[in-house]
KOLMARSE-176761 format. One record per residue (C-alpha): x, y, z. Coordinates in nm, 4 decimals, m for minus. Example, Ala and Ser with C-alpha at 12.3 -4.5 7.8 and 13.67 -1.06 7.14 Angstrom:
2
+----------+----------+----------+
|        X |        Y |        Z |
+----------+----------+----------+
|   1.2300 |  m0.4500 |   0.7800 |
|   1.3670 |  m0.1060 |   0.7140 |
+----------+----------+----------+
//
This chain:
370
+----------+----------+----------+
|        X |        Y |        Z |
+----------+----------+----------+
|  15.8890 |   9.7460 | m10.6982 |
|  15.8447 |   9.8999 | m10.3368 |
|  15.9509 |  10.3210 | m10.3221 |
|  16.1944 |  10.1926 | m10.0364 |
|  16.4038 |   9.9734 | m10.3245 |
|  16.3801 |  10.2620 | m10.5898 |
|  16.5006 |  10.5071 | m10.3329 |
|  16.7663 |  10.3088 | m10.2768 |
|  16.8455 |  10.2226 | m10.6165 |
|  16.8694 |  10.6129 | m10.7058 |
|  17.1127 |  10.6706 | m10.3652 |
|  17.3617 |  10.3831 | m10.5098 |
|  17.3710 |  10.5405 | m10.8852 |
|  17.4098 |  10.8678 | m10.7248 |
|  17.6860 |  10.7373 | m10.4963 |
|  17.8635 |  10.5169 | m10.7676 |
|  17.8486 |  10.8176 | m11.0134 |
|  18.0068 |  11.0509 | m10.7242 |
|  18.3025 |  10.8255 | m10.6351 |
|  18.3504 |  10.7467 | m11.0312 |
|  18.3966 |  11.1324 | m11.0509 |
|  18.5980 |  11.1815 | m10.8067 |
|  18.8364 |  10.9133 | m10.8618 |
|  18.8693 |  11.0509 | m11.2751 |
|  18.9345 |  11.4104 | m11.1368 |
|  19.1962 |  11.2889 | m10.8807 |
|  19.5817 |  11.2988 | m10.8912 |
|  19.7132 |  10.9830 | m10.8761 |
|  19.9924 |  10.7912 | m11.0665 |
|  19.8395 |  10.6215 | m11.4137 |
|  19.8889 |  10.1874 | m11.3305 |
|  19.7840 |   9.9178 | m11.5024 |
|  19.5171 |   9.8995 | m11.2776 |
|  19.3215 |  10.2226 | m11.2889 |
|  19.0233 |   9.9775 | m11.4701 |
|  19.0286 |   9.7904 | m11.1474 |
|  19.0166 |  10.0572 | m10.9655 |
|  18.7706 |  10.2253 | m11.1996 |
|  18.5144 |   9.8830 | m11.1399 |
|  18.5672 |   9.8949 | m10.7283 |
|  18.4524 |  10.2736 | m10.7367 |
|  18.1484 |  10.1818 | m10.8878 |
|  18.1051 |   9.8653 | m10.7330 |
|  18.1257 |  10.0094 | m10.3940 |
|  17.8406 |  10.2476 | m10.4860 |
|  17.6085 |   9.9853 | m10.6695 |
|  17.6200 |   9.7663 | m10.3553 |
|  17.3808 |  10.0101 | m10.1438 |
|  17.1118 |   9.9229 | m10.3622 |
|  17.0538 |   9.6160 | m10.1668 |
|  17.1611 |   9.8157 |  m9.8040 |
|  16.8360 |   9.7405 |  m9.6557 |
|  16.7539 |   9.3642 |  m9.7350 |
|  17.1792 |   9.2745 |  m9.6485 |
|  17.3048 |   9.5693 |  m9.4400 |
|  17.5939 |   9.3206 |  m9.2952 |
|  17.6827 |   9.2217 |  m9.6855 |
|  17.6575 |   9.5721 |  m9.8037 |
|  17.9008 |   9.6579 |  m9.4972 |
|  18.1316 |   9.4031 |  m9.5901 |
|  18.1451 |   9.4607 |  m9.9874 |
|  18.2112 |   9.8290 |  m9.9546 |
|  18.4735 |   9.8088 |  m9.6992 |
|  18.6439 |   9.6056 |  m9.9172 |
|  18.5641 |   9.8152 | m10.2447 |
|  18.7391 |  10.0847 |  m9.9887 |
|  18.9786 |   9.9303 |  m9.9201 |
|  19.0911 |   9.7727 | m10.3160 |
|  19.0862 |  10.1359 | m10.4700 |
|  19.2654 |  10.3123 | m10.2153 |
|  19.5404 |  10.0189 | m10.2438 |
|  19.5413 |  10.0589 | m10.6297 |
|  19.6210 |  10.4105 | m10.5790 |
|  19.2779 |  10.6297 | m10.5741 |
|  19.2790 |  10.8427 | m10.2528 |
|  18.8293 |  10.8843 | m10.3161 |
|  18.6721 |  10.9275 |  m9.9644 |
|  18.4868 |  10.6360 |  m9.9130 |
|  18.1206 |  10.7519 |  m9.8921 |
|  17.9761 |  10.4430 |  m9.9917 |
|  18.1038 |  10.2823 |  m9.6772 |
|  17.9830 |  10.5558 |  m9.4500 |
|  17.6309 |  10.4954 |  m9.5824 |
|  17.6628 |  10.1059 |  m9.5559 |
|  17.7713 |  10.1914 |  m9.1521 |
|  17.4533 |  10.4562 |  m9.1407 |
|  17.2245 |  10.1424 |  m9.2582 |
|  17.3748 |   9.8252 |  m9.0786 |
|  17.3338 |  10.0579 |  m8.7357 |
|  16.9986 |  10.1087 |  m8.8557 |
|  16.9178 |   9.7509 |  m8.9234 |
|  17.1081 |   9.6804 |  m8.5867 |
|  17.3645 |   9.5446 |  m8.6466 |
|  17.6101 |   9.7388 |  m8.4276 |
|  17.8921 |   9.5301 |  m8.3545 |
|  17.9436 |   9.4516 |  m8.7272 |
|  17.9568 |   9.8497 |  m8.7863 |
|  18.2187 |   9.8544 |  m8.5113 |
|  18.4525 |   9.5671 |  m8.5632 |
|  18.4312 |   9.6451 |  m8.9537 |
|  18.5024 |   9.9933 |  m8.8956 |
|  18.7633 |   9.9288 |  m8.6454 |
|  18.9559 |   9.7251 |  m8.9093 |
|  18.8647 |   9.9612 |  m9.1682 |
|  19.0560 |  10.2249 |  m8.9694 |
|  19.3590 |   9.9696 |  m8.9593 |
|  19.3136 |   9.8417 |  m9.3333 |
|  19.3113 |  10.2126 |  m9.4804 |
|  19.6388 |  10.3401 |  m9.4282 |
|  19.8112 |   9.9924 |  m9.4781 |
|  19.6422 |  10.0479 |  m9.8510 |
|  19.7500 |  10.3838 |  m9.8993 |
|  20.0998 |  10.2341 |  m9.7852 |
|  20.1091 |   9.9748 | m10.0298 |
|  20.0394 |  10.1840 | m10.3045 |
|  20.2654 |  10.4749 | m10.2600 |
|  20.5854 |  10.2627 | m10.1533 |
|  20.7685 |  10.5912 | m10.1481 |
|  20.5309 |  10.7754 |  m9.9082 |
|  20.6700 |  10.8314 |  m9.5253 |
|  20.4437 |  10.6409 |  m9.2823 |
|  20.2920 |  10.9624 |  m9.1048 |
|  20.2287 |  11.1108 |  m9.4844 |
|  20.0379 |  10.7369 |  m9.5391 |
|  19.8495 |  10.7764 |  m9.1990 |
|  19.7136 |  11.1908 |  m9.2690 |
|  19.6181 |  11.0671 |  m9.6143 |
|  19.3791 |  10.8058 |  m9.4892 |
|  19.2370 |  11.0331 |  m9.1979 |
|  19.1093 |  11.2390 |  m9.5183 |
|  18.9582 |  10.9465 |  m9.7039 |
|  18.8217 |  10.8371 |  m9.3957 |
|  18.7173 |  11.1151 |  m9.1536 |
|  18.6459 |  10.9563 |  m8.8128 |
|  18.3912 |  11.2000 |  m8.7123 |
|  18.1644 |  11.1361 |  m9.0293 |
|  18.2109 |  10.7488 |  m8.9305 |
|  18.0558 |  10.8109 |  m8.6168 |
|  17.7907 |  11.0551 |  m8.7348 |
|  17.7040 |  10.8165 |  m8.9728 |
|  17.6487 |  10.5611 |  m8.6809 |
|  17.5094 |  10.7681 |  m8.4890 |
|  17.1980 |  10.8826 |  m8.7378 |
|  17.1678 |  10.4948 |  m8.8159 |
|  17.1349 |  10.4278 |  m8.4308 |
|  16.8753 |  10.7595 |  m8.3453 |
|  16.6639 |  10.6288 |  m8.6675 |
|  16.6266 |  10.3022 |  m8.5146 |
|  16.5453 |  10.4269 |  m8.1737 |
|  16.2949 |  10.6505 |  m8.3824 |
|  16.1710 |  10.3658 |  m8.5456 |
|  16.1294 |  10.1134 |  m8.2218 |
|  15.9313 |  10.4128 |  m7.9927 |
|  15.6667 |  10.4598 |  m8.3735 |
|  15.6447 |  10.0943 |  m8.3528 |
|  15.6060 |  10.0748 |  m7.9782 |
|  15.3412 |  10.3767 |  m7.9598 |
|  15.1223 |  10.1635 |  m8.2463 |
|  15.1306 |   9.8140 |  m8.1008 |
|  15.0320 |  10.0534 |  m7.7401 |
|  14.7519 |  10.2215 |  m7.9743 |
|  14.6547 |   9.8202 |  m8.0945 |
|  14.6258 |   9.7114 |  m7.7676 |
|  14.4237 |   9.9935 |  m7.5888 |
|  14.1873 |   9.9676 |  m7.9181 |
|  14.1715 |   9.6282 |  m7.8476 |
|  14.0828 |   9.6426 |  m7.4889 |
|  13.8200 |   9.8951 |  m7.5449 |
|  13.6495 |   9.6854 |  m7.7869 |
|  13.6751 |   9.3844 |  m7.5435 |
|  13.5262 |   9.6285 |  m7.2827 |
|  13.2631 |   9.7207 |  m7.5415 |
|  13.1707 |   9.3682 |  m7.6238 |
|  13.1415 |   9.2642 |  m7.2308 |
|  12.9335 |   9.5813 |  m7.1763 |
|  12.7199 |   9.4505 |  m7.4457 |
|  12.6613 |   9.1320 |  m7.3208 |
|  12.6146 |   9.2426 |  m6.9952 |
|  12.3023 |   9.4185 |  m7.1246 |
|  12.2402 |   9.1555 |  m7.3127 |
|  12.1770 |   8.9488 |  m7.0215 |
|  12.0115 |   9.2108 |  m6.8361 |
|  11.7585 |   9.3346 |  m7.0715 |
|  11.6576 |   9.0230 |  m7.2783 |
|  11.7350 |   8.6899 |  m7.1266 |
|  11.5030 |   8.6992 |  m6.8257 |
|  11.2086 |   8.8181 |  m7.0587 |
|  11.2732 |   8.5996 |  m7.3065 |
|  11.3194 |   8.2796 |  m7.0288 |
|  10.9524 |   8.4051 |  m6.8590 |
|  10.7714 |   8.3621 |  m7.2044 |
|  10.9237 |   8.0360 |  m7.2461 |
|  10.8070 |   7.9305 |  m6.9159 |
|  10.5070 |   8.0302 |  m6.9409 |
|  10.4127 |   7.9298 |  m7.3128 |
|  10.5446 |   7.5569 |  m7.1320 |
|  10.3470 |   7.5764 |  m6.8642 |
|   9.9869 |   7.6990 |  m7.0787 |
|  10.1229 |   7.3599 |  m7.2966 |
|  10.1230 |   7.1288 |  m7.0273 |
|   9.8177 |   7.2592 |  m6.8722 |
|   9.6405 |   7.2556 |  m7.1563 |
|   9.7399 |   6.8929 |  m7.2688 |
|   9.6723 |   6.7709 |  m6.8971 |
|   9.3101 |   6.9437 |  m6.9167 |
|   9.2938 |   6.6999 |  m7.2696 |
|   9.2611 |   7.0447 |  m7.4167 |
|   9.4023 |   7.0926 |  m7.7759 |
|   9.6762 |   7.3476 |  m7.7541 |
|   9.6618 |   7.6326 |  m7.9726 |
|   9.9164 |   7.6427 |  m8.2860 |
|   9.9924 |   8.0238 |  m8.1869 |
|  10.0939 |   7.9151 |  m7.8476 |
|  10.3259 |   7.6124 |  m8.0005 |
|  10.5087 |   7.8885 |  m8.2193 |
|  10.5206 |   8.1130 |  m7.9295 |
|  10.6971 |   7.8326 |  m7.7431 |
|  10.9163 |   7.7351 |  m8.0645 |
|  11.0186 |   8.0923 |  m8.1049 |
|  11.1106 |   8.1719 |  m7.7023 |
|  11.3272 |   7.7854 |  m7.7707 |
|  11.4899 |   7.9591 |  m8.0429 |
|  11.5746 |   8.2755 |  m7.9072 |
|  11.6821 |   8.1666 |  m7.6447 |
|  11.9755 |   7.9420 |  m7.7974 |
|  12.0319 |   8.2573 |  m8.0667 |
|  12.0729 |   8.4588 |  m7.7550 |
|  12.3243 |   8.2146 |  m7.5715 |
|  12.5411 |   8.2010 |  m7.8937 |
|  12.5101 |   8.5475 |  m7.9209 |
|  12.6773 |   8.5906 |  m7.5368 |
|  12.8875 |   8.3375 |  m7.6192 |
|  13.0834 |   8.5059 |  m7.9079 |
|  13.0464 |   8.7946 |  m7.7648 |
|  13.2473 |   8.6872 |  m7.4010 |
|  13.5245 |   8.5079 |  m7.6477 |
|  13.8706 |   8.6082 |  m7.5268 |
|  14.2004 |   8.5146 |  m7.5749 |
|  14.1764 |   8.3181 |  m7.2175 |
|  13.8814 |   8.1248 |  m7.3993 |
|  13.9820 |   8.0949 |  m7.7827 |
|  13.6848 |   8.0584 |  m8.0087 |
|  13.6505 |   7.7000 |  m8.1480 |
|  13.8079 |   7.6266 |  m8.4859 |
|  13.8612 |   7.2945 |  m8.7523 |
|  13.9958 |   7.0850 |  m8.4614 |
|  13.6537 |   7.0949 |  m8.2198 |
|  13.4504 |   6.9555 |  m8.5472 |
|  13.4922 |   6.5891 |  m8.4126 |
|  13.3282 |   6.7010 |  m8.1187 |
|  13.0389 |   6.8357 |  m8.2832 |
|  12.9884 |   6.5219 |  m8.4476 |
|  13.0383 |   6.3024 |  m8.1644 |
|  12.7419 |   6.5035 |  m7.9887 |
|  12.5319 |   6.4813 |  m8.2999 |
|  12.5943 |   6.0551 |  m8.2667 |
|  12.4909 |   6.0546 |  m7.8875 |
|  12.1718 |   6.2793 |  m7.9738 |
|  12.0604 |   5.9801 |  m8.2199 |
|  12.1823 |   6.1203 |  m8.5658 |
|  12.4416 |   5.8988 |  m8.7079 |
|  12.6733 |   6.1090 |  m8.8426 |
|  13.0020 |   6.0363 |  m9.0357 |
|  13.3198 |   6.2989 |  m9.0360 |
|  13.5416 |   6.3019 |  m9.3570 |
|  13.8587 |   6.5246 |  m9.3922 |
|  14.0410 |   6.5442 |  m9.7402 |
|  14.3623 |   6.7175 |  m9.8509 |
|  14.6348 |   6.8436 |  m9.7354 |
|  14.6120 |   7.1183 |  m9.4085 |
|  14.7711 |   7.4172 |  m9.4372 |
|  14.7904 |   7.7049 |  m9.2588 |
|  14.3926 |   7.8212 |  m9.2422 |
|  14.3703 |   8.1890 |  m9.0662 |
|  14.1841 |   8.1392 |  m8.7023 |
|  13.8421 |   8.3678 |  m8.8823 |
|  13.8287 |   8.1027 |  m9.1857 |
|  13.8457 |   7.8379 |  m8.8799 |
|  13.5909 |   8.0056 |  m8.6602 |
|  13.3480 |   7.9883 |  m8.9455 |
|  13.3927 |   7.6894 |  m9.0763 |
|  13.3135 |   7.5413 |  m8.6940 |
|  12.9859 |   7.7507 |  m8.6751 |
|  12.8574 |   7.5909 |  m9.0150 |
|  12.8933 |   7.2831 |  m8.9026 |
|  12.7730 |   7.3500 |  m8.5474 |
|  12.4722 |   7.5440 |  m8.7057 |
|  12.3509 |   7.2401 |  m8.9928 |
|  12.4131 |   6.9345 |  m8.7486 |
|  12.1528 |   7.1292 |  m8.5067 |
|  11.9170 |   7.2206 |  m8.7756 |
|  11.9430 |   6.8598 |  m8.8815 |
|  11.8920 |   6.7414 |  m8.5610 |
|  11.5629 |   6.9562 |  m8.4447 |
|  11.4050 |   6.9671 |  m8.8053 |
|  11.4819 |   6.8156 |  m9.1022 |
|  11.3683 |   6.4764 |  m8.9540 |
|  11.6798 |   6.3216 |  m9.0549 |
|  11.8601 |   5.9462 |  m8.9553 |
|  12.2193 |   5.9923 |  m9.0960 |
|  12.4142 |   6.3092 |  m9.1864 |
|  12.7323 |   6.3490 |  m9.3406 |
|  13.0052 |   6.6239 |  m9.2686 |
|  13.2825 |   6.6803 |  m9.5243 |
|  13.6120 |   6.8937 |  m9.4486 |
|  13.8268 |   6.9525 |  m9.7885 |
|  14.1216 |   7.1379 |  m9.7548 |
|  14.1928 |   7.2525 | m10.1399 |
|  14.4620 |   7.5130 | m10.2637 |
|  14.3501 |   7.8432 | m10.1227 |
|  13.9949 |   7.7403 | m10.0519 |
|  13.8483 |   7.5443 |  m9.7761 |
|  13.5088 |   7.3570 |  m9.8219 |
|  13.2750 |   7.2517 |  m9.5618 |
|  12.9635 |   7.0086 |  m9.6824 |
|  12.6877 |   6.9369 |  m9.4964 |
|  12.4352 |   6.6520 |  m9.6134 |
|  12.1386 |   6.4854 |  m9.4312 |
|  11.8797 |   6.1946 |  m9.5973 |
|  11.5914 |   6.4644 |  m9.3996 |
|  11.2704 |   6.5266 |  m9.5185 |
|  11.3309 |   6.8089 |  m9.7156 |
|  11.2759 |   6.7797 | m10.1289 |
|  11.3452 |   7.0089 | m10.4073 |
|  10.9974 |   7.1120 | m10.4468 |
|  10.9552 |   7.2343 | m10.1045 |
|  11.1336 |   7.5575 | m10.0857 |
|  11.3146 |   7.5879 |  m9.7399 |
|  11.2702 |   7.9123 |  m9.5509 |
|  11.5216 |   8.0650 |  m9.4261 |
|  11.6114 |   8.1056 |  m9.0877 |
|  11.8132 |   8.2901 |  m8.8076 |
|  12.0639 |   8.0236 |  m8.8537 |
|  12.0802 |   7.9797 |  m9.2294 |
|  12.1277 |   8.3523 |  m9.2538 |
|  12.4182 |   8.3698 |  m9.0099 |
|  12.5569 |   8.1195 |  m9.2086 |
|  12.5243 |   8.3192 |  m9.4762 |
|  12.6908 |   8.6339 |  m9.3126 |
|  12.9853 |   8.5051 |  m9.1923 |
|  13.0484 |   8.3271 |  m9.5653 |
|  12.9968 |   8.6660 |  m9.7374 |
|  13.2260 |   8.8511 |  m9.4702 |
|  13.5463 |   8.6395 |  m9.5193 |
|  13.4806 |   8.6534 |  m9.9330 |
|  13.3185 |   8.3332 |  m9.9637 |
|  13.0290 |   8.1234 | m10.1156 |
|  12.7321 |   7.9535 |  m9.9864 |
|  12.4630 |   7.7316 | m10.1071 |
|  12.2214 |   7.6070 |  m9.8965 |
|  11.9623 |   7.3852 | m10.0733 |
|  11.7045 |   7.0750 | m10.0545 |
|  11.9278 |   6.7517 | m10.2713 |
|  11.7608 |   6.6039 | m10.5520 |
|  11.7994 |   6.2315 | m10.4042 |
|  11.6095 |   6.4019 | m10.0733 |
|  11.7512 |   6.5466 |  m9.8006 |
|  11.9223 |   6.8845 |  m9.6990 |
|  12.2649 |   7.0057 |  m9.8003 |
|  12.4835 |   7.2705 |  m9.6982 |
|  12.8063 |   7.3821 |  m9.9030 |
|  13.0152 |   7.6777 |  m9.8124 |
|  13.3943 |   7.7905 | m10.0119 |
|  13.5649 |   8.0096 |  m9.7699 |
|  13.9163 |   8.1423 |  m9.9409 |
|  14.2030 |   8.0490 |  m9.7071 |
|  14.4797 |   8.2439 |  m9.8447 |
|  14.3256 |   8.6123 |  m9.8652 |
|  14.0069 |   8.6116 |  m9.6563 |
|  13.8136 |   8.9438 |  m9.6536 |
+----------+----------+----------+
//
């Protein structure tokens, strides 16, 4: 149970156990329906407990409470009902606080009336303008209204706070890949060029070319795509959303026109899957259909989507050259993989298949992510 519903639980005891008190030690004239009275007392207090999830029912139950024990005869002030005006303001619901108070300021005396037949009218009316002060009505709207306004400009200044920490991180992130760019892509593009051009030189001399300069060329290859996806994610924006569970056709659809024939199956039912969960699962297929494509020497490759309750699993297969007794060494790309699994709380196996071939399986949890 939350400390607001306890709180409020202890404020409608207290109340109920005030207005029962008052209402024993009052004069009044003994009826045959003091117990009725009695249960509207305590009713009218109990009803606050649930002032914050049904302000507008809690107004309504206690002006009526009010109203049934002043008409049996108990002239009790009727707290309860200032409180339930102090939280529907709150909630914002003004007009209900008004009209309800408007014909609670009618309803009162004609109550008082009806249970004192012998009481003068002006006696009736002076008797309900102590049961139900005006000014503590309106102070009691009034606190419920500057709470509110507290409440909006606290919930204003954080959302402001959200956004500026937002924008400087966006900032940050462009400033990054700005350097980035600067610092690393043009060095990184020279040694590829020239580790292609001491290649082709060498191969048109009939020259064998050295392994060292083959990995050298490999290596400035694969930097330079780590470095593009790096600038990539790094440049995403709201303007640009980052790709998600709906761009994986795509990915396959490039995979079919770069020769691997590729087949896309999607299970269960789709819920709501949070956009990080979605991100992810898009760079785990993106990142085994390339690996697939440039090196495990595959023909066909399978992608699997299944959407299972709370947990979303992606499956990667290929018929490659890969075989359980050839340990695969991990990459730049496996271990991303990896990372982004173990940040949202999830589980990955990456491993050569027993019938040959490469798979990929990753579990991400959909309901709680980390």
């Amino acid at each position: 149970m939350s400390r607001g519903r306890i709180v409020d639980g202890v404020i409608a005891v207290g109340v109920a156990a005030a207005l029962l008190v008052a209402g024993l030690s009052g004069d009044h004239l003994p009826t045959r329906l003091d117990a009725l009275g009695y249960a509207l007392l305590v009713a009218g207090g109990l009803a606050l407990a649930a002032r914050r999830r049904a302000p507008v029912a809690v107004l309504a139950v206690t002006a009526s409470c009010a109203v049934g024990y002043q008409a049996v005869g108990f002239a009790v002030p009727v707290v309860a009902y200032l409180f339930a005006v102090y939280a529907a303001v709150r909630a914002g619901h003004r007009i209900a606080a008004v009209v309800t108070s408007v014909l609670m300021l009618a309803a009162v005396p004609l109550a008082i009336l009806a249970s004192r037949h012998d009481w003068p009218v002006g006696e009736a009316f002076t008797q309900s303008r102590d049961v139900l002060q005006l000014a503590w009505l309106i102070a009691a709207g009034a606190a419920g209204e500057a709470l509110r306004q507290a409440e909006r400009r606290a919930d204003e200044a954080e959302r402001t706070r959200e956004e500026t920490a937002r924008r400087r991180a966006d900032e940050e992130r462009l400033h990054i890949a700005r350097e980035l760019h600067d610092s690393l892509t043009h060095q990184i593009s020279v040694i590829k060029v020239q580790a292609e051009v001491a290649v082709h030189l060498a191969r048109k001399r009939g020259e064998d070319v050295p392994d060292a300069l083959l990995a050298i060329l490999d290596a400035g290859r694969e930097a330079t795509r780590e470095l593009r996806a790096t600038l990539e994610a790094l440049r995403d924006d709201d303007k640009n959303p980052p790709h998600g569970l709906d761009d994986v056709p795509d990915l396959v659809r490039r995979a079919r026109t770069a020769g691997l024939d590729t087949r896309l199956t999607i299970e269960g039912r789709r819920d709501d899957v949070p956009a990080a969960v979605e991100r992810t699962a898009y760079r785990i297929v993106q990142e085994s259909l390339t690996n697939v494509t440039r090196h495990a020497g595959a023909a066909t490759a399978s992608v699997r989507i299944d959407h299972r309750p709370g947990t979303l699993v992606i499956r990667v297969d290929d018929d490659g050259t890969a075989t359980v007794d050839t340990a695969p060494v991990p990459g730049v790309g496996l271990l991303g993989m990896r990372e982004r699994v173990t940040a949202l709380g999830g589980r990955l196996q990456a491993a050569p298949r027993s019938e040959g071939g490469f798979s990929v399986q990753a579990e991400l949890p959909v309901d709680h992510p980390a």
